[in-house]
C-alpha positions as CSV (number, residue, x, y, z in Angstrom):
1,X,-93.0,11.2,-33.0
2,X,-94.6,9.5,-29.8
3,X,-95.2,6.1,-31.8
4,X,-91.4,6.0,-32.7
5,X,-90.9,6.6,-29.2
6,X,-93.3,4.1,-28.2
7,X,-91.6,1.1,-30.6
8,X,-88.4,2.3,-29.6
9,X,-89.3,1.9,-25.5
10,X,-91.2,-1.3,-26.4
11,X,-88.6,-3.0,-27.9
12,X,-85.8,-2.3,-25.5
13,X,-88.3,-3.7,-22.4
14,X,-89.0,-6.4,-24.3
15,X,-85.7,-7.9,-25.0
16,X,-83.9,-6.2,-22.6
17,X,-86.2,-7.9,-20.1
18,X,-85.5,-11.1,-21.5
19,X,-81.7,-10.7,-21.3
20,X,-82.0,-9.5,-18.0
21,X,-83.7,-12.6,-16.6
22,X,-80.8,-14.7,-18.3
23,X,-82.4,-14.9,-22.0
24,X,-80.2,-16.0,-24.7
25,X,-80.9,-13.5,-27.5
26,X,-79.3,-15.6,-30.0
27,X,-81.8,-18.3,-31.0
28,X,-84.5,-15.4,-30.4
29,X,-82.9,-13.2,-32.7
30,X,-82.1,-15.8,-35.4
31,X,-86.1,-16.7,-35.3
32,X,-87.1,-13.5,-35.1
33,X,-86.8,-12.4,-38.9
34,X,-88.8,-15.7,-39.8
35,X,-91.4,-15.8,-37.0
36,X,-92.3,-11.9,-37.9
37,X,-93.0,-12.9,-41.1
38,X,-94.7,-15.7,-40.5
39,X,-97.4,-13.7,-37.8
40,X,-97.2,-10.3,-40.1
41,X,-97.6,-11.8,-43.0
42,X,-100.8,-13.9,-42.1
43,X,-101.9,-10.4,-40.3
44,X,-101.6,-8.3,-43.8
45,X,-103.6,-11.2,-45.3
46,X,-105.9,-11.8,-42.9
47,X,-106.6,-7.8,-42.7
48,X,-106.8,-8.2,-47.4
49,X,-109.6,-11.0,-46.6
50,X,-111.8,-9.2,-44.2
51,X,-111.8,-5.6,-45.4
52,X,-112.9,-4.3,-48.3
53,X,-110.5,-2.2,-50.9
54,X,-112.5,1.1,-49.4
55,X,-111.7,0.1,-45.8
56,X,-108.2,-0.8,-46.7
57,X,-107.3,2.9,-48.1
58,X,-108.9,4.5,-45.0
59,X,-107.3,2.3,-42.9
60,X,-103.7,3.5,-44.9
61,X,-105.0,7.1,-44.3
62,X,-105.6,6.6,-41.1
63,X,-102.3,5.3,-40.2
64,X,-101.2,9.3,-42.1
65,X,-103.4,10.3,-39.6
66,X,-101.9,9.2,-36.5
67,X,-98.4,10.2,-37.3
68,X,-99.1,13.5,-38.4
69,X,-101.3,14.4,-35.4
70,X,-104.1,16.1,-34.6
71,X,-106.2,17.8,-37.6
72,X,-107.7,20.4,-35.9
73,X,-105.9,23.3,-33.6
74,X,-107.7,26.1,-31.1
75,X,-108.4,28.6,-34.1
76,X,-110.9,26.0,-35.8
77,X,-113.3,25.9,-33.1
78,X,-113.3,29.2,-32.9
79,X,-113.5,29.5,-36.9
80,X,-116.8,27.1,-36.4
81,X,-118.0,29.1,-33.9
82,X,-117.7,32.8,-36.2
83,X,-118.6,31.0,-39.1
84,X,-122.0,29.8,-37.3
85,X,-123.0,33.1,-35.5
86,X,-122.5,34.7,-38.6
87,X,-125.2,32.6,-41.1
88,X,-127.5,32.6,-38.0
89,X,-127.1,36.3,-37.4
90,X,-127.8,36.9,-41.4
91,X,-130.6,34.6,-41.3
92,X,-131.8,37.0,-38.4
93,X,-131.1,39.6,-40.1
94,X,-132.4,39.4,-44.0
95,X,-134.3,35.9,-43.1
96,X,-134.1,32.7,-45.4
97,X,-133.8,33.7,-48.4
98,X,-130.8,35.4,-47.9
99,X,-129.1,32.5,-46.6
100,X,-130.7,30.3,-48.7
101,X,-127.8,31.0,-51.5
102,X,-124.5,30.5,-48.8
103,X,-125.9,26.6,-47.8
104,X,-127.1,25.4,-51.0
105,X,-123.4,26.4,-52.4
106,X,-121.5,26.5,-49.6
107,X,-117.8,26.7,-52.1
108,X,-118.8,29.9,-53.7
109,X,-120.6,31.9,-50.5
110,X,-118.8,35.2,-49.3
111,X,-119.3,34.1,-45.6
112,X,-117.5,30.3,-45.8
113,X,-115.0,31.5,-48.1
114,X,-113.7,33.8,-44.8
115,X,-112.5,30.7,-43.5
116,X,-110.8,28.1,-45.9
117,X,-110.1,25.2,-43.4
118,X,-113.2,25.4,-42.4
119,X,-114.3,25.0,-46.1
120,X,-111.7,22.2,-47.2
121,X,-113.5,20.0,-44.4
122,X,-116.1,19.1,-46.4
123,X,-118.0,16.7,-44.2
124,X,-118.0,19.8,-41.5
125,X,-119.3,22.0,-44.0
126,X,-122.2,19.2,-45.5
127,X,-123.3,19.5,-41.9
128,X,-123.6,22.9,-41.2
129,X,-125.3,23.6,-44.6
130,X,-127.6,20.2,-44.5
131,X,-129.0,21.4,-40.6
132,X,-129.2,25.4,-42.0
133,X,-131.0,24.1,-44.8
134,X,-133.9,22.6,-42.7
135,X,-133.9,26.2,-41.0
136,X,-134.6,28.0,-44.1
137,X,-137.0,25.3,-45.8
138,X,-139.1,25.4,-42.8
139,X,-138.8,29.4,-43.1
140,X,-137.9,29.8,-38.9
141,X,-140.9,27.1,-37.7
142,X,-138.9,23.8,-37.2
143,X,-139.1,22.4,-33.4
144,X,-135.4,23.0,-31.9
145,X,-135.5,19.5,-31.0
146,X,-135.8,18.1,-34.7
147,X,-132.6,19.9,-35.3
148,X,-130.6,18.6,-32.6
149,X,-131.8,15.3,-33.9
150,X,-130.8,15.5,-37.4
151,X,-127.1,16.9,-35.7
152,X,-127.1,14.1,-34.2
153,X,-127.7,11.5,-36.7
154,X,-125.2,12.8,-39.1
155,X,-122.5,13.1,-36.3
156,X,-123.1,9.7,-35.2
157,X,-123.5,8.5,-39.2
158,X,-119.9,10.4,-39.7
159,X,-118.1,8.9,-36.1
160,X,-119.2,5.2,-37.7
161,X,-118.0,5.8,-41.1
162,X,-114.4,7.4,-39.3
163,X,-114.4,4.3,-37.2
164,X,-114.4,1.4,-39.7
165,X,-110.5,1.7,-39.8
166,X,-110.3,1.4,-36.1
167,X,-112.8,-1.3,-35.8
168,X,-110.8,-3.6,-38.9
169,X,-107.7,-2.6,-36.8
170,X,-109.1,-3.8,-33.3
171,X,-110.4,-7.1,-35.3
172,X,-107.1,-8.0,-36.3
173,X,-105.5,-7.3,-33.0
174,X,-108.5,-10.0,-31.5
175,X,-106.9,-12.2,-34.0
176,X,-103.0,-11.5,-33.3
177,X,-102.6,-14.1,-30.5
178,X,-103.8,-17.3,-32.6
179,X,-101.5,-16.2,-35.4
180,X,-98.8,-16.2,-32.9
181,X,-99.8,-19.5,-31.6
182,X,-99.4,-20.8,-35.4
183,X,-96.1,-19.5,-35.6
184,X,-94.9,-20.9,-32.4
185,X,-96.6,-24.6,-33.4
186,X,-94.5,-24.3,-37.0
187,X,-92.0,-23.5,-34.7
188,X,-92.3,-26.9,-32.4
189,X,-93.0,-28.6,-35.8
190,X,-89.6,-27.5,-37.7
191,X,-87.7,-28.3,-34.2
192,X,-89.8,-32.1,-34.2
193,X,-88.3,-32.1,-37.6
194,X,-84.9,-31.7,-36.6
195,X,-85.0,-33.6,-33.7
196,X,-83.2,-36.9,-34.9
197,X,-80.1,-34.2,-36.2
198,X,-77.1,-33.7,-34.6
199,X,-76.5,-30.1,-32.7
């Protein structure tokens, strides 16, 4: 909803602006269809050349993503939180090998299955069962620290595999401006052209 709003109010500054200040929207308009090709055009195949297919579809899903909001709501932290407490307090309880069973499978363990956003998430669920499963293969003796690291890694692993869309995006807003400049030289050009014409 807010990036309608935002084209919409972008837009209406835009050229309203320029009509304000004394603009003739005529000749802007008439250009406008051809000059928009022109820069998005070269944009969509600049964006084919330097992604990959993979990168392209994630970028498309990410686009989803932005107009449908935001994935997560109050009650899934909370969910991660309950779902947590409870494999630490039965691995407390009964020890390793009773969790052993819920991490290695997390899709068919009692305790996930209590909370099925949690389980459609599946890189959320990889991590919580990949950091539990160094728990219970070093039986309760792994250095805190080692954990928090491995947490780390595959958080920061996960935020630069989330980010490729965003970075491809930011790349082919760097390259936005030249495009424009093209289009506004083909511009000059095709007026040059038609310079020797009568009005």
């Amino acid at each position: 909803m807010f990036p309608a709003i935002g084209f919409v109010v972008l837009i209406a500054m835009v050229f309203g602006g320029f009509a304000l200040t004394g603009g003739a929207l005529g000749p802007v308009l008439h250009a406008l269809p051809h000059e928009m090709l022109i820069i998005g055009g070269a944009a969509v195949g600049a964006l084919i050349i330097g992604n990959s297919g993979r990168e392209l579809k994630a970028l498309g899903g990410g686009f989803v993503k932005v107009l449908k909001g935001p994935k997560y709501k109050k009650q899934d932290y909370l969910d991660v939180i309950f779902l947590v407490s409870k494999l630490m307090k039965l691995l407390r309880i009964d020890g390793p090998i009773a969790l052993e069973p819920h991490v290695e499978d997390p899709k068919s363990s009692a305790i996930f299955a209590e909370y099925p956003r949690l389980l459609a998430d599946h890189s959320l669920t990889n991590l919580i069962a990949d950091t539990l499963r160094l728990v219970v293969v070093s039986s309760g003796t792994l250095d805190v620290h080692a954990v928090e690291e491995v947490m780390d890694n595959a958080i920061k692993t996960h935020h630069h595999e989330v980010a490729e869309p965003q970075h491809a995006l930011q790349n082919l807003a760097d390259a936005l401006p030249a495009l424009g400049i093209v289009a506004a030289v083909l511009g000059v050009v095709k007026t040059m052209g038609s310079i020797d014409k009568p009005p």
